[in-house]
Each structure stands twice: as C-alpha cells, then as structure tokens.
C-alpha positions as CSV (number, residue, x, y, z in Angstrom):
1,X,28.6,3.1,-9.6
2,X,26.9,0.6,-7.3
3,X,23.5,-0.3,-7.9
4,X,23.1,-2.6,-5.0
5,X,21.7,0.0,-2.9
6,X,18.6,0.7,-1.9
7,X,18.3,4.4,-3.1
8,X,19.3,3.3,-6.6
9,X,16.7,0.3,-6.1
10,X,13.7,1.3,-4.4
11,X,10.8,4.0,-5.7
12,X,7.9,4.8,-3.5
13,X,4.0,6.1,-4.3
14,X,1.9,7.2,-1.9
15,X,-1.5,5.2,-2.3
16,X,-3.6,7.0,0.4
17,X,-2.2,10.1,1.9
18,X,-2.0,10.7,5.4
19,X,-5.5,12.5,6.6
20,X,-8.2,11.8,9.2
21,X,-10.2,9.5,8.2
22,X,-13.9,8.2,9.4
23,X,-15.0,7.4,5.9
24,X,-14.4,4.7,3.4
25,X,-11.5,6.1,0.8
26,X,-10.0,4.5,-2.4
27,X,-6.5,4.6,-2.9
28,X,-4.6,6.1,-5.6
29,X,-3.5,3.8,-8.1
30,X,0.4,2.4,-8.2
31,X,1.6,1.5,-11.6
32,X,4.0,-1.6,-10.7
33,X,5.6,-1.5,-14.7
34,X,9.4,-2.0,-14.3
35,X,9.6,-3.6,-10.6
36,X,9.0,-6.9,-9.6
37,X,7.5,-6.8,-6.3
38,X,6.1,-4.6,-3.8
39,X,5.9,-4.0,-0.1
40,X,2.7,-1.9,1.1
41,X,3.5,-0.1,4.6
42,X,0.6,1.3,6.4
43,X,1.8,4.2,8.5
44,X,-0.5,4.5,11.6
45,X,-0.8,7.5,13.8
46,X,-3.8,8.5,16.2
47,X,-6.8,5.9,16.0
48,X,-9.2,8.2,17.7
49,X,-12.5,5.9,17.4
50,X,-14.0,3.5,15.0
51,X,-12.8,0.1,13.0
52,X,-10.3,0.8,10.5
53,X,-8.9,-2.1,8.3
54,X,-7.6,-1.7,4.8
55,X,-7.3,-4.0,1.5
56,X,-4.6,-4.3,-1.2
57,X,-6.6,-4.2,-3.9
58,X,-4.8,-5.3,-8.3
59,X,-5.6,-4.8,-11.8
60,X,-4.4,-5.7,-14.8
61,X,-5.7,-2.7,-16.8
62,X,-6.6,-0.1,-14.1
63,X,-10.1,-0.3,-14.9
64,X,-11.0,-3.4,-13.0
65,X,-10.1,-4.2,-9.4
66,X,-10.2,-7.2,-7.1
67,X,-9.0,-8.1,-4.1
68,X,-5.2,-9.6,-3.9
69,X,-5.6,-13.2,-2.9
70,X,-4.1,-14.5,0.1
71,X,-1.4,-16.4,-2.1
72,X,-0.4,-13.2,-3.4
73,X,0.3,-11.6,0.1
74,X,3.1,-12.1,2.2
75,X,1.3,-11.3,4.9
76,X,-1.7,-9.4,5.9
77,X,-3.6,-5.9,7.5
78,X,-5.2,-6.9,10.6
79,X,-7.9,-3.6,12.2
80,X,-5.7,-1.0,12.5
81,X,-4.4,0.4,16.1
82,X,-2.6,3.6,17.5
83,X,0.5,3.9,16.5
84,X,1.1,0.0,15.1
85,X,2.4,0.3,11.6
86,X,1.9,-3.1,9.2
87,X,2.9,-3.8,6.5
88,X,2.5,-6.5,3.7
89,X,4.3,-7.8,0.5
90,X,3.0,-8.1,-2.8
91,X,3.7,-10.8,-4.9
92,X,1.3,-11.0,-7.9
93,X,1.6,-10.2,-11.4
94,X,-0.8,-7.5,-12.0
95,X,0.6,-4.0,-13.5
96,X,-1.6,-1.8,-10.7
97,X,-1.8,-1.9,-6.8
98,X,-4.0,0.2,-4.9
99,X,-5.1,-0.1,-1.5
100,X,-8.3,1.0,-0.2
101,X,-9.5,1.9,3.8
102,X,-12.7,1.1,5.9
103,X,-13.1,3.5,8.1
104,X,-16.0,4.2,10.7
105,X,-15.8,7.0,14.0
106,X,-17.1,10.5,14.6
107,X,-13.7,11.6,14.9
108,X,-12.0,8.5,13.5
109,X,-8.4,8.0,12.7
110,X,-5.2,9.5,11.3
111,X,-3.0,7.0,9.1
112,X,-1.0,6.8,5.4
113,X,0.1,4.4,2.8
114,X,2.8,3.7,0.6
115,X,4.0,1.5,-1.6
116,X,7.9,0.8,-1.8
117,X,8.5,-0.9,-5.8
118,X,11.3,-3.0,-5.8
119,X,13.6,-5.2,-7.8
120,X,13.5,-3.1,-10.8
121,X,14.2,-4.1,-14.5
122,X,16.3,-1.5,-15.0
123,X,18.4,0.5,-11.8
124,X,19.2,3.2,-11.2
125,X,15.5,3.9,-10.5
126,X,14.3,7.5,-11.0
C-alpha cells in the first residue's frame, strides 16, 4: 500500500464551524500530537456587514494561549471578504492550534475553519 497520498497523509479538525457570525468566537482546540505541520484554511462565504479578521492562536498545554508569531506563519489572515478564502501555514512547535474570530455587524458574516494536520509520524492517518 502507498502512503504517499494525501488521504493516507492528511487529517482535518474543524476549529470554528461554519455559522453567522457578528460576535467574537473562540475556536475549538486542534491537538497537533503526531503531525508536523499544519495548514489553517478559512472558508469564507457571505460577508454581510462588519470587520471580520481572525488569529491562529498555540499552546503547549491547552490551558494557555498566545498568539502564533509571525515567524511561525507562513503567511497571514488579512479582514476577511465575500467569498475570498485564505489560508496560512503553521510552523511552530506547540501541541494545540486554535483559531479565534473578530467579528462585528448587525447581520454580520458567514465563514468556517479547518485545520488540515500533515506530515504525520506514523501514516496511514485515521
């Protein structure tokens, strides 16, 4: 069996699920134990009003967050917009992800986030 495809390589976890949003929200944590890097896809649909932006945030010990520093992005979220989906790698070496959103609006916005694990220690990935 080939393990140098993607199914057998890649697991994804929803960090915020797609709603309508006009409210700050936390994301759910993603437990990054057994992969070595990540890619964070924001999926964008309808941005009805309001600023919407969104940070990737890391822990160690999913008790304590921070931000993810610059040097540990490849990339970055700019304000979100209708229908433009972003996306940004991570590259730092703490066990959790999350990402959380900004959101402001009276009727606000409709958007998702995911986080594709890659690289795993051990393939096929479950």
């Amino acid at each position: 069996m080939a393990m140098d495809d993607l199914f057998s390589n890649l697991s994804t976890a929803t960090t915020l699920p797609p709603v309508v949003r006009n409210v700050a929200a936390t994301g759910a944590t993603v437990d990054l134990q057994g992969f070595a890097g990540a890619l964070v896809q924001a999926i964008v649909g309808t941005i009805t009003d309001g600023v919407h932006t969104l940070v990737v945030q890391e822990s160690a010990d999913n008790i304590t967050w921070t931000a993810v520093a610059a040097a540990d992005l490849q990339g970055s979220f700019v304000t979100l917009a209708t229908g433009v989906n972003q996306r940004v790698g991570y590259r730092g070496i703490q066990r959790f992800i999350r990402v959380n959103a900004a959101a402001s609006g009276v009727t606000g916005g409709v958007y998702a986030v995911v986080v594709v694990r890659g690289t795993p220690r051990r393939a096929p990935v479950a």
